[in-house]
C-alpha positions in Angstrom: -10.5 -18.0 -6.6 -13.6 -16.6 -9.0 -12.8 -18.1 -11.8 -9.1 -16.4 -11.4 -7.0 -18.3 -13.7 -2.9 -18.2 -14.0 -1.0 -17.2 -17.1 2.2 -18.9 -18.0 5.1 -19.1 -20.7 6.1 -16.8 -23.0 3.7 -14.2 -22.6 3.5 -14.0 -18.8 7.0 -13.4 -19.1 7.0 -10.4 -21.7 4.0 -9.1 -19.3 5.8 -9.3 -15.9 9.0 -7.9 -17.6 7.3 -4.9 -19.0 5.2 -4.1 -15.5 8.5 -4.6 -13.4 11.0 -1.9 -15.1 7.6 0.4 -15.0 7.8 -0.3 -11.6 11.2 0.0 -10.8 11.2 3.0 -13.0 8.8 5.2 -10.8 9.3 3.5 -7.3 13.3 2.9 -7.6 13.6 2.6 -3.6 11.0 -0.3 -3.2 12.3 -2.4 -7.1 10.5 -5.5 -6.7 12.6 -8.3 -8.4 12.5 -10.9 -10.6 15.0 -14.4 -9.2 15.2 -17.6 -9.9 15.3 -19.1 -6.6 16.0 -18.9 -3.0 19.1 -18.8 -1.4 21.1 -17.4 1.9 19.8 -13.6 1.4 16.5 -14.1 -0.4 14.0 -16.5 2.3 10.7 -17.1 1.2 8.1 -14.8 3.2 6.8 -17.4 5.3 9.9 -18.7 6.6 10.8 -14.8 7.5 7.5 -14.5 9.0 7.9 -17.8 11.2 11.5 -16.4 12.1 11.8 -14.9 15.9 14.9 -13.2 15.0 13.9 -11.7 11.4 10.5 -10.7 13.9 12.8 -8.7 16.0 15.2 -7.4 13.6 12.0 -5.7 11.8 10.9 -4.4 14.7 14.3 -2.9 16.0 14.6 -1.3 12.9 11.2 0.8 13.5 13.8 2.5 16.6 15.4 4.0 13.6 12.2 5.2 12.0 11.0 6.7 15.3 12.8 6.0 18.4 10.6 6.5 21.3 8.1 3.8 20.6 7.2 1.2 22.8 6.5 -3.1 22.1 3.1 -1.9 20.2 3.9 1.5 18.5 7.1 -0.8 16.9 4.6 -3.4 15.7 2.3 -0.9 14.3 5.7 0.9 12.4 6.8 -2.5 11.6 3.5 -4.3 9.5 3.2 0.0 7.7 6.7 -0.8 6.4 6.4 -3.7 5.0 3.2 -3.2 3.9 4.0 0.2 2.4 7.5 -1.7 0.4 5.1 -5.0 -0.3 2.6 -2.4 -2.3 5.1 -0.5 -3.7 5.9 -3.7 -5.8 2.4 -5.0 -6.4 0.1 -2.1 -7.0 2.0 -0.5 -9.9 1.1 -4.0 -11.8 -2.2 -3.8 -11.1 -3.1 -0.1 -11.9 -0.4 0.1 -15.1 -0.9 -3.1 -16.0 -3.6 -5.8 -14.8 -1.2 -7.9 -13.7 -1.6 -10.1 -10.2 1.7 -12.0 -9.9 2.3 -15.0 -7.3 3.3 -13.8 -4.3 2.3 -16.1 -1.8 4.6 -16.3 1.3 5.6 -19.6 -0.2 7.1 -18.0 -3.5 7.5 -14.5 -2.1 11.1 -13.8 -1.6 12.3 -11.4 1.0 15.4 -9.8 2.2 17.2 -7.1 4.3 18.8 -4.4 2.7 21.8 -3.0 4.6 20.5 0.9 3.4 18.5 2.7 2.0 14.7 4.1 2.9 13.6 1.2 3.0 15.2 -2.2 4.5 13.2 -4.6 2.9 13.6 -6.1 0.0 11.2 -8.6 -2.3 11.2 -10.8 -5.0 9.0 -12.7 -7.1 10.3 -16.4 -7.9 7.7 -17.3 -10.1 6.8 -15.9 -13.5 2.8 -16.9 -13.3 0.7 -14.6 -13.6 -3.3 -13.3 -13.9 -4.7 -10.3 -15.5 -8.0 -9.4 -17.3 -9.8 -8.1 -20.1 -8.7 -4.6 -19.2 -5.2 -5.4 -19.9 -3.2 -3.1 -22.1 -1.4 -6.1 -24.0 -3.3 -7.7 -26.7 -5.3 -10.7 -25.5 -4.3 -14.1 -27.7 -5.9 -16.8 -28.1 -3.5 -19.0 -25.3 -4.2 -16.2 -22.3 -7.9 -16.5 -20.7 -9.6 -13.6 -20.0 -10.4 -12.8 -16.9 -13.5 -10.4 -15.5 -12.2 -7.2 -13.5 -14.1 -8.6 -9.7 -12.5 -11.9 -10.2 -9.1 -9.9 -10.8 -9.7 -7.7 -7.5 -10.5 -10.8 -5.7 -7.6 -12.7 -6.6 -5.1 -9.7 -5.1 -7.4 -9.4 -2.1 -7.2 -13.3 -1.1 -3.4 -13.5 -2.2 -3.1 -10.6 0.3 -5.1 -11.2 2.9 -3.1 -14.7 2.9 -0.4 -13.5 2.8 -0.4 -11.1 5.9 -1.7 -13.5 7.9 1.4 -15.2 9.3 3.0 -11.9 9.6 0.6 -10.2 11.7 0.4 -13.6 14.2 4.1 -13.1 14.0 3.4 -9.3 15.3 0.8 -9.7 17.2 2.1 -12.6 19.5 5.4 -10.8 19.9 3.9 -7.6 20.7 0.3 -8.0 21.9 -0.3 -5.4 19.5 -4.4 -6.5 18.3 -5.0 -8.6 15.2 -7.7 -6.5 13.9 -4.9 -3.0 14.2 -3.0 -4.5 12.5 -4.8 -5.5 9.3 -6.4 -2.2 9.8 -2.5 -0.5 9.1 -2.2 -3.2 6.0 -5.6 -1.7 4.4 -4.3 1.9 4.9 -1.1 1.7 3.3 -2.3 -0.3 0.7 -5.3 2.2 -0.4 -2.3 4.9 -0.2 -0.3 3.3 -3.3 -3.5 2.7 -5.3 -4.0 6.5 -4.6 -0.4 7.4 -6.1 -0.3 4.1 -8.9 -3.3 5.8 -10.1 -2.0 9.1 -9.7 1.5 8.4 -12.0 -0.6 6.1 -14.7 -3.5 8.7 -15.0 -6.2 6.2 -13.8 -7.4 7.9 -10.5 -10.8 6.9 -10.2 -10.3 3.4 -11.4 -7.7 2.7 -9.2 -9.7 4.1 -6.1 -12.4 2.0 -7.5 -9.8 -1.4 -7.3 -8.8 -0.4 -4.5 -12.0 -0.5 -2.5 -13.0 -3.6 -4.7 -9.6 -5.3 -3.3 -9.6 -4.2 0.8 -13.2 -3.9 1.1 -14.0 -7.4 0.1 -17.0 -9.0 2.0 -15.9 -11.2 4.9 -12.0 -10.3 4.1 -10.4 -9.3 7.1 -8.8 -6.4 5.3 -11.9 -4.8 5.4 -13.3 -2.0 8.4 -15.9 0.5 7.3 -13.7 3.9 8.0 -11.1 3.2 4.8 -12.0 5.4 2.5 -10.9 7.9 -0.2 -12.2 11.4 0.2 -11.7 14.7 -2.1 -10.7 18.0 -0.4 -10.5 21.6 -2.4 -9.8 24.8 -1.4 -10.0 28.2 -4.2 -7.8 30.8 -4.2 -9.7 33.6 -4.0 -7.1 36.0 -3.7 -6.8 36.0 -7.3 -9.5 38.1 -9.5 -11.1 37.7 -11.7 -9.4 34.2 -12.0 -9.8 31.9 -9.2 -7.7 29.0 -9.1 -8.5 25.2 -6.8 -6.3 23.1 -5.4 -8.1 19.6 -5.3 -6.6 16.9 -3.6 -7.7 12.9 -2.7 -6.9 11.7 0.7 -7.3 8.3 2.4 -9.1 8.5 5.2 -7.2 5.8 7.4 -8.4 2.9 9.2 -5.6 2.1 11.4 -3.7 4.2 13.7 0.6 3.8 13.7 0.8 5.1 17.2 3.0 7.8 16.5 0.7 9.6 19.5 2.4 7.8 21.9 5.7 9.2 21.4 6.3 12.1 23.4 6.3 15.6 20.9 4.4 14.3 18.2 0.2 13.6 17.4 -2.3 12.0 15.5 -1.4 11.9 12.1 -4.0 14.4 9.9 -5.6 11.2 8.3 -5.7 9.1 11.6 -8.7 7.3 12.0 -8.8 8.8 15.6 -9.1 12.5 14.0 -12.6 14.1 14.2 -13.0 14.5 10.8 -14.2 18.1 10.7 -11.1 19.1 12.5 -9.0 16.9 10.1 -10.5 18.7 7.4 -9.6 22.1 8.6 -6.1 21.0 8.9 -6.0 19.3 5.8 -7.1 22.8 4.0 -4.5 24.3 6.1 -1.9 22.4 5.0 -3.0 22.3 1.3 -3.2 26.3 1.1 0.2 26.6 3.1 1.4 24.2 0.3 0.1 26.4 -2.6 1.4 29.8 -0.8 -2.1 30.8 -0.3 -3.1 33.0 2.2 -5.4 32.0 5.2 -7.9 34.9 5.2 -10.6 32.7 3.4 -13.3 29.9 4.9 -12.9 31.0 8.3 -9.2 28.8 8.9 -7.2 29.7 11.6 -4.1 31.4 10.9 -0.5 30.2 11.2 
């Protein structure tokens, strides 16, 4: 994959162990695991993915998040979950730490929790891993550097093959499109590289890896609406001091269908929004957050 080369022994170990309690630290509902094998609760990925019933059971479970939803809206709830827990795990390694572990469907483990906010469960079963010159460990003379593109392109085919199984799986239970789906995967993906590189302090490079990683040419990860965009708004309430509130947003690809459900609409970041009227409530939203009032820019008021 680009010149992408795997690390073993000793170090890969000591580099995997660190990045995993970071994660586990700062995304304790989605710990991503280290085992040593399969067995009756952990399957590998693809054999979940190839499963009718574990199909069903994820999709059932979306009744729970949102009940209301038809065949497709649960499909569309179904790939943002486990592509929302799958990226809690992964993207905290690549922002904090360079690090691209194994997971392959093959190696992947997965499991059902029986609570918590979110029901699924992975583990890695493998202790290979790549990483690049960027790393934050010292490079010896046993671990091959590794450019930063290759790095971003070794995540992005490791993803994109990944998914691929699962959203067959989906699609073919569902009808829900191909090309939805993988839109939802992008989204949710670009939405943990936004908050990895919000906790490690690395914003624009992870925006930056991120686009590198789900805008890759010919991937099927990519569509040209993902995006990040920066919104402000300046209290101007306060004089002489003003004061802005600056926020990054992902301007979505997909669309999770919430719509359909009777009482609720298009989520503010939907790719459906017109983006001048998701702006205005965006700024809405981000000056009802800070307290401020709505006299200013021409907003509507509450």
């Amino acid at each position: 994959m680009n010149g992408a080369i795997s690390i073993q022994g000793g170090y890969a170990v000591s580099v995997l162990d660190e990045a995993l309690g970071a994660q586990r630290r700062l995304w304790p509902h989605y710990p991503l695991e280290m085992i040593g094998g399969f067995d009756r609760r952990w399957r590998p990925a693809e054999k979940f993915f190839a499963d009718h019933g574990s199909i069903e059971e994820l999709l059932v479970l979306q009744d729970k998040a949102l009940p209301g939803l038809d065949r497709k809206g649960k499909a569309a709830f179904a790939i943002g979950a486990y592509s929302y827990a799958l990226a809690a795990g992964l993207v905290p390694l690549f922002v904090g730490f360079r690090v691209v572990p194994d997971f392959s469907a093959s190696n992947l483990a997965v499991a059902f929790a029986p609570a918590g906010p979110s029901r699924l469960r992975f583990a890695l079963t493998r202790t290979n891993i790549a990483t690049d010159a960027a790393s934050p460990h010292p490079n010896g003379s046993d671990v091959p550097e590794m450019s930063s593109a290759a790095l971003r392109d070794r995540f992005s085919a490791q993803l994109e093959e990944h998914m691929c199984p699962l959203i067959e799986s989906l699609h073919l239970a569902t009808r829900l499109g191909r090309a939805a789906l993988w839109r939802l995967v992008a989204d949710y993906f670009a939405q943990l590289f936004l908050d990895a590189g919000d906790q490690f302090h690395r914003t624009r490079r992870s925006q930056a890896d991120a686009m590198g990683i789900l805008k890759r040419a010919r991937s099927s990860l990519s569509n040209p609406q993902l995006h990040f965009f920066d919104l402000a708004e300046e209290n101007r309430a306060i004089k002489p001091c003003r004061s802005e509130l600056r926020r990054t947003f992902v301007s979505r690809g997909g669309c999770c269908r919430q719509y359909t459900v009777d009482g609720y609409e298009l989520c503010a970041t939907c790719v459906l929004q017109n983006p001048e009227a998701r702006d205005i409530e965006i700024r809405k939203q981000l000056r009802a957050a800070a307290g401020l009032e709505m006299a200013e820019h021409g907003l509507p008021r509450g």
